[in-house]
Rosetta silent file (secondary structure, phi, psi, omega in degrees, C-alpha in Angstrom):
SEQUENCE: XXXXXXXXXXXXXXXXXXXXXXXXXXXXXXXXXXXXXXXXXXXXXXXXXXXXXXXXXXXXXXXXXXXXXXXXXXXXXXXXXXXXXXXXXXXXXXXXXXXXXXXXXXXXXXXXXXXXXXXXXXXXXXXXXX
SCORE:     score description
SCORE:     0.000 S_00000001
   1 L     0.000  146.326  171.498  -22.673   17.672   25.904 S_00000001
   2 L  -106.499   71.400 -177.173  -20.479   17.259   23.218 S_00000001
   3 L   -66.952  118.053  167.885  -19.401   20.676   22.263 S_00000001
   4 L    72.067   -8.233  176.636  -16.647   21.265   19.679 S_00000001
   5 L   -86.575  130.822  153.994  -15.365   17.340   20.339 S_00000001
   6 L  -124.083  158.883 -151.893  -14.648   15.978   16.954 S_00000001
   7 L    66.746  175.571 -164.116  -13.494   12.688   15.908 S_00000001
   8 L  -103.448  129.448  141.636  -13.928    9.064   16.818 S_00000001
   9 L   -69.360  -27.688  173.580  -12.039    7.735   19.920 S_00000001
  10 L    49.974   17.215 -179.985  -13.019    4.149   19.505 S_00000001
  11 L    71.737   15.583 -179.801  -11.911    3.483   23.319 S_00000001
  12 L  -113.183 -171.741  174.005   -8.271    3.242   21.882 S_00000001
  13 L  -118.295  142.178 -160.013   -5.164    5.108   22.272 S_00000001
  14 H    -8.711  -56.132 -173.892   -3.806    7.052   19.712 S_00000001
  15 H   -82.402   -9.596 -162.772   -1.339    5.322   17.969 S_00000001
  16 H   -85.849  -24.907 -137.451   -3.521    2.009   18.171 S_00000001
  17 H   -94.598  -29.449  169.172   -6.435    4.149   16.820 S_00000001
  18 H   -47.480  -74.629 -140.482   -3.658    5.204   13.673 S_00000001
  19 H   -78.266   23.036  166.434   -2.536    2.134   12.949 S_00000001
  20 H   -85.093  -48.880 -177.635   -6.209    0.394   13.118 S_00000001
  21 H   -57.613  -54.860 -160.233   -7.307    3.145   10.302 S_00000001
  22 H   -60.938  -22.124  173.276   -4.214    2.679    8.054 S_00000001
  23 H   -99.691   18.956  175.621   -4.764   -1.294    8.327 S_00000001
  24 H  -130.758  -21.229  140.806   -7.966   -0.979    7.705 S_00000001
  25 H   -55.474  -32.420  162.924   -8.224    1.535    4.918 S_00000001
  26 H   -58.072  -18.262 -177.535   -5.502   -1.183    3.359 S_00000001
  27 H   -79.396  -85.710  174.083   -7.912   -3.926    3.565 S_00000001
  28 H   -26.325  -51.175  163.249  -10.582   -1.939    1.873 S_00000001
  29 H   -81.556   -8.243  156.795   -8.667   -0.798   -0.576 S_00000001
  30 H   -77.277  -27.015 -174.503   -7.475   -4.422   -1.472 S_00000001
  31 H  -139.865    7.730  164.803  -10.409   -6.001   -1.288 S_00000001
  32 L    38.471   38.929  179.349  -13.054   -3.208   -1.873 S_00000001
  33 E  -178.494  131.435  166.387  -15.454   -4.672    0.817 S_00000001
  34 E  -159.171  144.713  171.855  -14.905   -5.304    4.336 S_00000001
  35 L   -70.492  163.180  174.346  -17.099   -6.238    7.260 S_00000001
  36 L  -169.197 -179.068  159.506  -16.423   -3.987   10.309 S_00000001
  37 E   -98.535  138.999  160.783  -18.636   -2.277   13.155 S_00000001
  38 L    20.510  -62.969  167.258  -20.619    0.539   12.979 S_00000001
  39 L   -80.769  -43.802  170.298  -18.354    3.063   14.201 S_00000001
  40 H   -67.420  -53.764 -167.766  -14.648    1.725   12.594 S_00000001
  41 H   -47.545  -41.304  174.595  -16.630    2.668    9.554 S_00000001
  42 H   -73.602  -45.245  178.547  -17.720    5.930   10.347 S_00000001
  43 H   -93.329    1.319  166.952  -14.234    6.684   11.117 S_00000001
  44 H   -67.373  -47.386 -114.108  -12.779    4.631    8.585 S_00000001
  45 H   -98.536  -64.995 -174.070  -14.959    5.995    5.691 S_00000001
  46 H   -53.903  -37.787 -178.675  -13.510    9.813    5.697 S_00000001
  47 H   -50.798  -60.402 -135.300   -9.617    8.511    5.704 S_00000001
  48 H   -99.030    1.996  179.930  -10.071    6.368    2.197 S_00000001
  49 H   -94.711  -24.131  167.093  -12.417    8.887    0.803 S_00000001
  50 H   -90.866  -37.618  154.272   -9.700   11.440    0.826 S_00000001
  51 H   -37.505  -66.896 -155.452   -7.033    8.990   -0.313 S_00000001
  52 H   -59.667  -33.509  172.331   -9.367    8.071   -3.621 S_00000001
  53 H   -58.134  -28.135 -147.720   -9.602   11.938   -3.888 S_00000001
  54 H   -95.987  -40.405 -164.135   -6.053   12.511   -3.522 S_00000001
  55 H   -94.655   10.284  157.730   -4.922    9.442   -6.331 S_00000001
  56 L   -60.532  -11.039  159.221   -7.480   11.130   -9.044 S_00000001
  57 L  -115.089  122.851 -143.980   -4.489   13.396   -9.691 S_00000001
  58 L  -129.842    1.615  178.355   -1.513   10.717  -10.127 S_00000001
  59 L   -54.361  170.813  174.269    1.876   13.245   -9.713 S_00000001
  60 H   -70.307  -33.728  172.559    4.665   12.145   -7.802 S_00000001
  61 H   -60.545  -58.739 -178.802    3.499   14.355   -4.631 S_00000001
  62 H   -56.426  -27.287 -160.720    0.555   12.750   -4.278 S_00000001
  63 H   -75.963  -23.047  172.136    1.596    9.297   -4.636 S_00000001
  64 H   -61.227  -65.043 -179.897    3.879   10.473   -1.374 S_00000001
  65 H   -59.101  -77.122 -170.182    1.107   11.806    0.544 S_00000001
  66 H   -46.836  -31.074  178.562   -0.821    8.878    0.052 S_00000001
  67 H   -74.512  -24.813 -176.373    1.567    6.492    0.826 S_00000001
  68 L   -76.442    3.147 -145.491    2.752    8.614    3.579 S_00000001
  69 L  -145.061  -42.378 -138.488   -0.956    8.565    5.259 S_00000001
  70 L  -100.238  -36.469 -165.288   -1.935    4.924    4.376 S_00000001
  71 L    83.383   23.382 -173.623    1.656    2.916    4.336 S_00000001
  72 L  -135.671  112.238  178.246    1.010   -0.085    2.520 S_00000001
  73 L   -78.975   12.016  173.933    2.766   -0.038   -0.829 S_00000001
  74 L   -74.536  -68.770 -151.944    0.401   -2.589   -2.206 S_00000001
  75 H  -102.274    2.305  149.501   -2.505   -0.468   -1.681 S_00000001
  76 H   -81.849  -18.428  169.760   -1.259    2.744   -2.760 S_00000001
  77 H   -54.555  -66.760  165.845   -0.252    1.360   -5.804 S_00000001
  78 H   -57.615  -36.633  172.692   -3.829   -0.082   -6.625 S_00000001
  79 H   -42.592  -75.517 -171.042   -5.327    3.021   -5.248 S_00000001
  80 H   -57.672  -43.944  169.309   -3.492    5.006   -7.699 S_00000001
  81 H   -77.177  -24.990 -142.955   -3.799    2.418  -10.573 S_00000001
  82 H  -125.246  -78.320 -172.957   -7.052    1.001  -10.033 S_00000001
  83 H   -50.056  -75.686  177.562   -9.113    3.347   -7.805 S_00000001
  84 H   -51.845  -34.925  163.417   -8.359    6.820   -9.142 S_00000001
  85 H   -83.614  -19.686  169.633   -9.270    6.415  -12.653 S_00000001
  86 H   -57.835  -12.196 -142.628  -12.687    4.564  -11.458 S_00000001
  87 L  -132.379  -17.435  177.933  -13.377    7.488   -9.504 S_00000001
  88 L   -10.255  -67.665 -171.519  -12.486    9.972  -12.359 S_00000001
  89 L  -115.657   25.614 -178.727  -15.637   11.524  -12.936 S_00000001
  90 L  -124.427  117.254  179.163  -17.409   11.234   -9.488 S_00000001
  91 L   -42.172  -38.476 -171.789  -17.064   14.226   -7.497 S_00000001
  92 L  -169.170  163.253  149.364  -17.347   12.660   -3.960 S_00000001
  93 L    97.530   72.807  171.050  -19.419    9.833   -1.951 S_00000001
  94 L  -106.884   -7.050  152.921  -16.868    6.563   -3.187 S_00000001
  95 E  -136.299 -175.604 -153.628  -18.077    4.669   -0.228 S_00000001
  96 E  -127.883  151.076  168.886  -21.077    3.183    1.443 S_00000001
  97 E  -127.645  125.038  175.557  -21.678    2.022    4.935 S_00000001
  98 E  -104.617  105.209  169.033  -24.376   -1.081    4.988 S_00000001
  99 E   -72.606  138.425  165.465  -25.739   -1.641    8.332 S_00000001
 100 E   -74.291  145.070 -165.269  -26.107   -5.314    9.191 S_00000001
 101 E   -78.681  -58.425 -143.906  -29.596   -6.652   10.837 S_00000001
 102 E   -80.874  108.161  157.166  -27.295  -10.060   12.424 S_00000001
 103 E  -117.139 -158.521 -144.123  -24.872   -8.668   14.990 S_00000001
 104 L   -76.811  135.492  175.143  -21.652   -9.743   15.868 S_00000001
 105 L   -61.563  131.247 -163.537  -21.151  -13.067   18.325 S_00000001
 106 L   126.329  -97.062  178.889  -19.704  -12.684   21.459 S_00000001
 107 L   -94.246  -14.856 -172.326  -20.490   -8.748   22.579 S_00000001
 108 L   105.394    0.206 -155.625  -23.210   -8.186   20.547 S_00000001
 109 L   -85.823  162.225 -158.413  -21.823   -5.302   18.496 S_00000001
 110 E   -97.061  138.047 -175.933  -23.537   -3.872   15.485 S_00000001
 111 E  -131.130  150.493  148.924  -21.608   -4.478   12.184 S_00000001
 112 E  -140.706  174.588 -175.115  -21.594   -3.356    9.403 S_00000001
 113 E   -86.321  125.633 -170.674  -20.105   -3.510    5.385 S_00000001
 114 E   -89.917  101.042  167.828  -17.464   -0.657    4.229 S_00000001
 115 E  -150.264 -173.741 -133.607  -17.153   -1.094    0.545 S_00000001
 116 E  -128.178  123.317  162.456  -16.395    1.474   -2.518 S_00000001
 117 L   -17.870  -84.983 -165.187  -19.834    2.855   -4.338 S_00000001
 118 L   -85.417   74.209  155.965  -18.886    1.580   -8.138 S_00000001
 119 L   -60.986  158.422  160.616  -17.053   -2.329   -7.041 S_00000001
 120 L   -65.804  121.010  161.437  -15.758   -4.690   -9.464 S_00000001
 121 L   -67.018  166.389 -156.459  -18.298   -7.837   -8.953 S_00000001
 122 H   -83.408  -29.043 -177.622  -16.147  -10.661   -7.422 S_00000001
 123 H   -92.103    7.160  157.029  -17.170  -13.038  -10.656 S_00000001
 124 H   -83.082  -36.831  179.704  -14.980   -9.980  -13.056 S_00000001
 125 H   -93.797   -7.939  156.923  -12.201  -10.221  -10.628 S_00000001
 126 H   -65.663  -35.562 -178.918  -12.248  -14.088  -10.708 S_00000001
 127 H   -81.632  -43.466 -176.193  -11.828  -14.245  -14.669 S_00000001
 128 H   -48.907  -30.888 -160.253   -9.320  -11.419  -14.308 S_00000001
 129 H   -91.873  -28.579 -176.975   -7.127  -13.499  -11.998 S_00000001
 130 L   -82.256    0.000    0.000   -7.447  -16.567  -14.325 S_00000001
């Protein structure tokens, strides 16, 4: 039984299991969709949900903590620029986990799509870019 055990192990070891979230909450928040499996989601999901809470208030402290938690000065920037005013007036829930039917080649593992509630559609961020 699993009494009182909380969190995801993911078969890694600590520091691997860090720096898998922090490069993988950077991804997400760069590209506000990412395929993954089943489980990096579930433990993925809570990290960036407390970032987007955290850059809804925009001080200099926070912008620390976040950067201090995710490490990518790319994506704390857009978090904080981007993310946090999108996110303004929605209390909680900014992302979704979409289980896939098709699973992944090779082991077999079930995957599914990480992405942010309210997205940009990809043919708004193509004219933006032009």
């Amino acid at each position: 039984m699993r009494h009182r055990v909380a969190g995801f192990k993911l078969g890694r070891t600590t520091s691997h299991r860090q720096a898998m979230t922090r490069n993988m909450a950077a991804s997400l928040i760069e590209h506000e969709r990412i395929i993954t499996t089943v489980q990096k989601a579930k433990a993925v999901k809570p990290f960036v949900e407390k970032l987007v809470t955290l850059s809804k208030d925009p001080s200099q402290h926070n912008r620390r903590r976040a950067f201090s938690k995710l490490r990518s000065k790319d994506g704390a920037k857009k978090l904080f620029d981007v993310l946090g005013p999108r996110f303004q007036d929605r209390p909680g829930g900014y992302c979704r986990i979409i289980k896939l039917t098709k699973r992944r080649l090779g082991d077999n593992g079930e995957r599914a799509i990480l992405e942010f509630v309210e997205r940009t559609p990809r043919e708004e961020l193509d004219a933006a870019a032009e």
